[in-house]
C-alpha positions in Angstrom: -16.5 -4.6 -29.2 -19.5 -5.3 -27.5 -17.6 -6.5 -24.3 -15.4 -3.2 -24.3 -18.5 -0.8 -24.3 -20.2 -2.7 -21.9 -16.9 -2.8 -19.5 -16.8 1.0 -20.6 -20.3 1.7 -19.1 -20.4 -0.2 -15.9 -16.8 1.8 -15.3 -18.9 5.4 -15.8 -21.8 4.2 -13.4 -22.8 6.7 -11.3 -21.4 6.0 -8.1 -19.9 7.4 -4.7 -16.1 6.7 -6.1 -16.6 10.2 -8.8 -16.9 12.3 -5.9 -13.2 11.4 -4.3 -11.8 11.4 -8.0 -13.4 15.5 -8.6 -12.3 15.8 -4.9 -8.5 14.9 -6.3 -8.6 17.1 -9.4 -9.7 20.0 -6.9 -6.8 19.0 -4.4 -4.5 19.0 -7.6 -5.6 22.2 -9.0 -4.8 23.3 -5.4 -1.2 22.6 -5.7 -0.5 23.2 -9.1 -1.6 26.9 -8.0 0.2 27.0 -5.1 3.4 25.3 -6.3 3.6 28.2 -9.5 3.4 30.9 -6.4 6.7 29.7 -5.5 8.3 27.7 -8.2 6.5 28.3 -11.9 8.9 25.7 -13.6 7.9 23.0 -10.8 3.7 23.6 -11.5 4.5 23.3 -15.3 6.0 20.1 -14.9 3.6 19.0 -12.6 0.5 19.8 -14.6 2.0 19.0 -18.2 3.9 16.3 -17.1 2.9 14.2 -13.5 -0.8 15.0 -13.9 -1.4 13.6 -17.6 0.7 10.4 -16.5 -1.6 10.0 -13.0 -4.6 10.4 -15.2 -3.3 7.3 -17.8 -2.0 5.1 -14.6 -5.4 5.4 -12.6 -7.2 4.2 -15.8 -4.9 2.0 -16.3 -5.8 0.6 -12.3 -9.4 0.5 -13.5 -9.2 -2.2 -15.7 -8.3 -5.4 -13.8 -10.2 -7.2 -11.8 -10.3 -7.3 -7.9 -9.2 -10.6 -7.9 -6.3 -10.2 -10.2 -5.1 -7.7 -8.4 -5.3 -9.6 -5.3 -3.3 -12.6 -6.3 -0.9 -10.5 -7.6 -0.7 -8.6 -4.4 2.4 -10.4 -3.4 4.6 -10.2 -6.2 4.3 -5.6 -6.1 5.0 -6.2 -2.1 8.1 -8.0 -3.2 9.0 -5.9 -6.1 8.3 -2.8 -3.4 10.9 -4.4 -1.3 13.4 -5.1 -3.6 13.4 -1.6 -4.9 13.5 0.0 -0.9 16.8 -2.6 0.0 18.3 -1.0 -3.4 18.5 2.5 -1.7 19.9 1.1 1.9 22.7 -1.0 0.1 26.4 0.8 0.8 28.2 1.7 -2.0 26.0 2.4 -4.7 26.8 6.0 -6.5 25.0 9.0 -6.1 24.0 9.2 -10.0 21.2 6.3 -9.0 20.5 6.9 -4.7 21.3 10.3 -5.4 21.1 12.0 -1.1 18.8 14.7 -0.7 18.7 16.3 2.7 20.6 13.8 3.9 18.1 10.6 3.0 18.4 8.2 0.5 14.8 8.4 -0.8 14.8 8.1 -4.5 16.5 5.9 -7.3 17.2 8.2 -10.1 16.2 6.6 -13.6 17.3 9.9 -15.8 13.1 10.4 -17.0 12.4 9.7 -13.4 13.2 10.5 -9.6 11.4 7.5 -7.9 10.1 7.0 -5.0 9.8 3.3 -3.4 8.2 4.4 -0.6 4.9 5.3 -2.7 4.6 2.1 -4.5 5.2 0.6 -0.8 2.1 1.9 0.4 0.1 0.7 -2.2 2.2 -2.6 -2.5 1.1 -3.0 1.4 -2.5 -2.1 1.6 -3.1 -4.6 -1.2 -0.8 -7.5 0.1 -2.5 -6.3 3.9 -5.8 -6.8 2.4 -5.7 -10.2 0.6 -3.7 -11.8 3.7 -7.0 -10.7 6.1 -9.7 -10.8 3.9 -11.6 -14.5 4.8 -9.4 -15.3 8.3 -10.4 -14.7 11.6 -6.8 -15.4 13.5 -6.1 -12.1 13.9 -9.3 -11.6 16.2 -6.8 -12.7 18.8 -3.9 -11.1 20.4 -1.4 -13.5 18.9 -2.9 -13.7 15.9 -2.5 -10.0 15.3 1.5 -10.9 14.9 1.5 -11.7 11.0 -0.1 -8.2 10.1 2.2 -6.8 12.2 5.3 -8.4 11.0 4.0 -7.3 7.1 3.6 -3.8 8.6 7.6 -3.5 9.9 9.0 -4.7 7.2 8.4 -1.9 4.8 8.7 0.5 8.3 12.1 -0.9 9.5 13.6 0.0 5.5 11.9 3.4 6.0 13.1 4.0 9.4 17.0 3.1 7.9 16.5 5.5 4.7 15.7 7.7 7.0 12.1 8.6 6.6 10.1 8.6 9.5 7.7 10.7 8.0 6.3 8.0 5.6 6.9 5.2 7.8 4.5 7.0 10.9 1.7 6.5 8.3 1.8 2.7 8.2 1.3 1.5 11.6 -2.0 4.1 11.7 -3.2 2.4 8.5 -3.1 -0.8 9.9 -4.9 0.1 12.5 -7.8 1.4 10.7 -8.2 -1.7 8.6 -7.7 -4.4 11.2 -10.8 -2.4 12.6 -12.5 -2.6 9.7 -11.9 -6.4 9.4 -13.2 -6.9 12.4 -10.6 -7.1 14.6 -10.9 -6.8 18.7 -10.6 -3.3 20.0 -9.1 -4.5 23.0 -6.2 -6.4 21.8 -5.4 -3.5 19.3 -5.9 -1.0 22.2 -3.4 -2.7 24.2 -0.9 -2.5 21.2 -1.9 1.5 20.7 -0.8 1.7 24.6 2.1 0.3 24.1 3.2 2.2 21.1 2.0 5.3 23.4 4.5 4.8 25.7 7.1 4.0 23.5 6.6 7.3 22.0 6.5 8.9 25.2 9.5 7.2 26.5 11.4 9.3 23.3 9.6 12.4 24.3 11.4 12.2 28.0 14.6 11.2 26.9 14.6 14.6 24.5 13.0 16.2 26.8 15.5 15.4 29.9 18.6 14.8 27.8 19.3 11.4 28.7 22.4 9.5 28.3 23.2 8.9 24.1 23.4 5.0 25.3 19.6 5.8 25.9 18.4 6.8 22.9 16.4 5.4 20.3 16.0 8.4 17.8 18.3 9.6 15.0 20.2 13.0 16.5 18.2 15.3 13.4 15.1 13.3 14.6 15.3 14.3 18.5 16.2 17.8 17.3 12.5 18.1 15.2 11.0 17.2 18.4 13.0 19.4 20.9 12.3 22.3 18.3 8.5 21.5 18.1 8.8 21.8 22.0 11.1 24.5 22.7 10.7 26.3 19.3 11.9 29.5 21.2 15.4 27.8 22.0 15.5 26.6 17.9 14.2 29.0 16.1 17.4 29.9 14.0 18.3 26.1 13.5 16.0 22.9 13.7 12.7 24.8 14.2 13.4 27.6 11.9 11.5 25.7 9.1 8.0 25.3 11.4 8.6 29.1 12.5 8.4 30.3 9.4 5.4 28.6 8.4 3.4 29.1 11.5 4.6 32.7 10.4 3.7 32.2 6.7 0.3 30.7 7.8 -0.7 33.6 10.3 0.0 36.0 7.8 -2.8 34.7 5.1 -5.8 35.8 7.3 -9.1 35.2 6.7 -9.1 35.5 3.1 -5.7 35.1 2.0 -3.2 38.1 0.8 -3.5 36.7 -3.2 -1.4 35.3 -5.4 1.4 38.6 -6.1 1.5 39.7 -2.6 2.3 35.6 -1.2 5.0 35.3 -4.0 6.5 38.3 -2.9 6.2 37.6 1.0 7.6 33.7 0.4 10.4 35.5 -1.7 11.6 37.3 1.5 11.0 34.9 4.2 12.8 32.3 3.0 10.6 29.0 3.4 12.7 25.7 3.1 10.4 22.8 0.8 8.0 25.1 0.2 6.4 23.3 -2.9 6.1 19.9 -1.3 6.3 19.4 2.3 5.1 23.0 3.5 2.8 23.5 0.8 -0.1 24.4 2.8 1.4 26.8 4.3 1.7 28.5 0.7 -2.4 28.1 0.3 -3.7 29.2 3.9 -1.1 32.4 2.8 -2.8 32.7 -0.5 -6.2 31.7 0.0 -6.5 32.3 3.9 -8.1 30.5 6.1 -11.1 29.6 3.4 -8.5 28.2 1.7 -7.2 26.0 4.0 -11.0 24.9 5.1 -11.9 24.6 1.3 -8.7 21.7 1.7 -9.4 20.2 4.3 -13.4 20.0 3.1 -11.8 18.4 -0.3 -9.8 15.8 2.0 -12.9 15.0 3.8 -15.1 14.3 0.6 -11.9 12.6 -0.7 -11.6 10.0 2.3 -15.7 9.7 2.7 -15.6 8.3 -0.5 -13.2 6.1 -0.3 -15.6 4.3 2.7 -18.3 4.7 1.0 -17.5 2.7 -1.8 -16.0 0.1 1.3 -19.3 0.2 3.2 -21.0 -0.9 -0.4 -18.7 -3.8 -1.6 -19.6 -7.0 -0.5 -15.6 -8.2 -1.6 -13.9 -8.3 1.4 -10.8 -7.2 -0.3 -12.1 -4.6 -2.2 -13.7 -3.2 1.1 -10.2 -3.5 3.4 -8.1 -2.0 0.4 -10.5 1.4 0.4 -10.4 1.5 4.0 -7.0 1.1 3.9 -6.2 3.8 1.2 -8.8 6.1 3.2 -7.3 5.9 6.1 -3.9 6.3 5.0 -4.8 9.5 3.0 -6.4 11.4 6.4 -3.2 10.5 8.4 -1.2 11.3 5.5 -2.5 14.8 5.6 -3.4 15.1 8.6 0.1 14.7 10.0 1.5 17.2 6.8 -1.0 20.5 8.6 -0.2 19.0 11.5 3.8 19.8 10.7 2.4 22.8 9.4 0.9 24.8 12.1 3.2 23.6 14.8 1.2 20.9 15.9 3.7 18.0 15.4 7.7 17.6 14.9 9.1 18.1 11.1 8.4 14.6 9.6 9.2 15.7 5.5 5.9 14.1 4.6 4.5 15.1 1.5 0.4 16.2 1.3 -1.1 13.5 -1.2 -2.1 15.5 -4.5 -1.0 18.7 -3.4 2.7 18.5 -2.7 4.6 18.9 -5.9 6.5 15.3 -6.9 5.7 12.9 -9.6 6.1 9.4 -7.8 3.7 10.9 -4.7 1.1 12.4 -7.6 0.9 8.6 -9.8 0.7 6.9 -6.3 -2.1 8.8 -5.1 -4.4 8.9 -8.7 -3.3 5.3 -8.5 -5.1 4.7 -5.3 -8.4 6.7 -6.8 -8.7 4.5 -9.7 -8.1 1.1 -7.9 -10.9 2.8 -5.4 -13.1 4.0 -8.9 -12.4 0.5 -10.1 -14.2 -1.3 -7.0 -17.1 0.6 -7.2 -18.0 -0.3 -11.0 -18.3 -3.6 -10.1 -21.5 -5.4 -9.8 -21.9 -7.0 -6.6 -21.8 -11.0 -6.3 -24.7 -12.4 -5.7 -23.6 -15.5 -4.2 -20.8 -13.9 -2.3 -19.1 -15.3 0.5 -20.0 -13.1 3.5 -17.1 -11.5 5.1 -16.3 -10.0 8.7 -19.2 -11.2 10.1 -17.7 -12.5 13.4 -19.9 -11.3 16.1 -22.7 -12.7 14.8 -21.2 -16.6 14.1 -19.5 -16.4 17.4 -22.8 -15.3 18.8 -24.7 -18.5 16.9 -21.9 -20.7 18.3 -22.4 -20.1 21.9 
């Protein structure tokens, strides 16, 4: 008894980890108010149902310790994979890889629509984070290979679903916490330049109609990007989605046109995924332009904390998984307003806590109590220091 209470208190601490969990339930109670301006039945279920279950699965994730979860990083990458080659194999009825908008994205387990993807991007921060967290090899350019390689393998199944949208988050991530592990910023600089042109390589071929034998991109793909830049040309086919909500958006003002007069505005100018992928559209309408600040503020406490409670863990895996999960929130939503407001090409990715889905909602309360579950732990006092690398190359000259 005594143990439990005292694993009880050092769990409630105080610490810098609270803040991004109230940030959540604020980003939540976001959405659930925005989803029931569109779709009541979906905010019921996703307050009664998704919210109570995210709640008992981030407690659950507070429990273990960092290094159990480490060594078992492996074993969820694997079972992440499995699950992802599942919806990609031919043949398999609809009634479990049901096709939604043309992507096979979910396996369908009657209580639940899941989503692989989501327990991929925990599955690869984790595994990420316990390959990097006491080597050095990747502080060369050929060392930076094996990262890689684990970062395309859960992108290449994306990429076949389709779902570009969720796969354009990894690559970023990895960025963010080979950085943080002390990586060289010129070897990963040349492999953003690369990348770079790569992408615009696919702009030009869109953009000048090259030859099919050219092409790298899906047809529906290159037609998101020729309506993000000729939205004039698309506006009645692959950019009448963004039109509207740049419309939708615009409308809301300053301080929003309230929660009557948006319903009635959404319910004649018809907004495809309004209650998950263009869901900010439906608060900037709402709430106006505060609202949308008041978000984004709420996203910024969110991912603060998250390297916060990094910057104070002396575990190096502890420290590269909330990076990781931090960074992959901000591009996350950052790319979702992005898609929003006409700034980038329709990707279909969610906004973490905000969008209405139940695999997306567990995934993301998930994260916050892995994160919440970090911070409550005392720091070792005879811990190994990590990603020190300047300073023992700098002794060894």
């Amino acid at each position: 008894m005594d143990w439990v209470l005292e694993q009880l208190r050092l769990m409630l601490r105080p610490h810098a980890g609270w803040y991004g969990f109230i940030a959540a339930l604020g980003l939540t109670l976001f959405g659930v108010l925005a989803i029931d301006t569109v779709q009541p039945h979906y905010a019921v279920s996703q307050a009664q149902r998704w919210l109570p279950i995210a709640l008992l699965a981030m407690a659950v994730c507070m429990i273990p310790r960092p290094r159990f979860i480490g060594e078992h990083s492996y074993i969820l990458a694997a079972i992440a994979i499995v699950f992802m080659l599942v919806l990609i194999v031919p043949g398999l009825p609809r009634s479990i890889v049901p096709v939604i908008n043309g992507a096979r994205r979910w396996i369908d387990f009657q209580f639940l629509l899941f989503q692989p993807s989501e327990l991929a991007k925990i599955a690869f921060v984790l595994a990420l984070a316990w390959y990097l967290r006491y080597r050095n090899n990747y502080r060369t350019f050929r060392g930076l290979l094996i990262p890689f390689v684990i970062t395309m393998m859960p992108v290449a199944l994306l990429l076949k679903q389709p779902d570009l949208g969720t796969a354009m988050v990894f690559v970023p991530t990895l960025c963010v916490m080979m950085v943080a592990a002390g990586a060289k910023l010129r070897h990963l600089s040349s492999l953003i330049a690369i990348g770079l042109v790569l992408v615009g390589v696919n702009v030009a071929i869109v953009a000048f109609d090259a030859p099919q034998s050219m092409r790298l991109l899906k047809p529906h793909q290159e037609a998101r990007i020729a309506a993000m830049l000729w939205p004039e040309r698309h506006r009645d086919r692959e950019g009448y989605q963004q039109q509207v909500a740049i419309t939708i958006v615009g409308s809301g003002g300053v301080r929003g046109v309230g929660g009557e007069q948006s319903a009635t505005l959404l319910r004649f100018n018809h907004l495809p995924e309004n209650h998950n992928d263009m869901i900010f559209a439906i608060i900037v309408n709402r709430w106006g332009l505060i609202g949308g600040v008041a978000v984004m503020g709420l996203y910024i406490v969110l991912v603060s904390s998250f390297f916060l409670v990094a910057a104070r863990s002396k575990d190096p895996f502890a420290r590269l998984v909330c990076v990781g999960f931090g960074g992959m929130m901000f591009i996350q939503a950052a790319i979702n307003i992005g898609v929003t407001v006409g700034l980038l090409p329709i990707t279909g990715i969610t906004l973490p806590f905000v969008s209405y889905g139940g695999s997306s909602l567990v995934a993301a309360f998930v994260m916050v109590g892995l994160m919440l579950n970090f911070a409550s732990r005392r720091p070792q006092i005879m811990a190994r220091p990590s990603f020190e690398f300047d300073r023992a190359e700098a002794a060894a000259e």
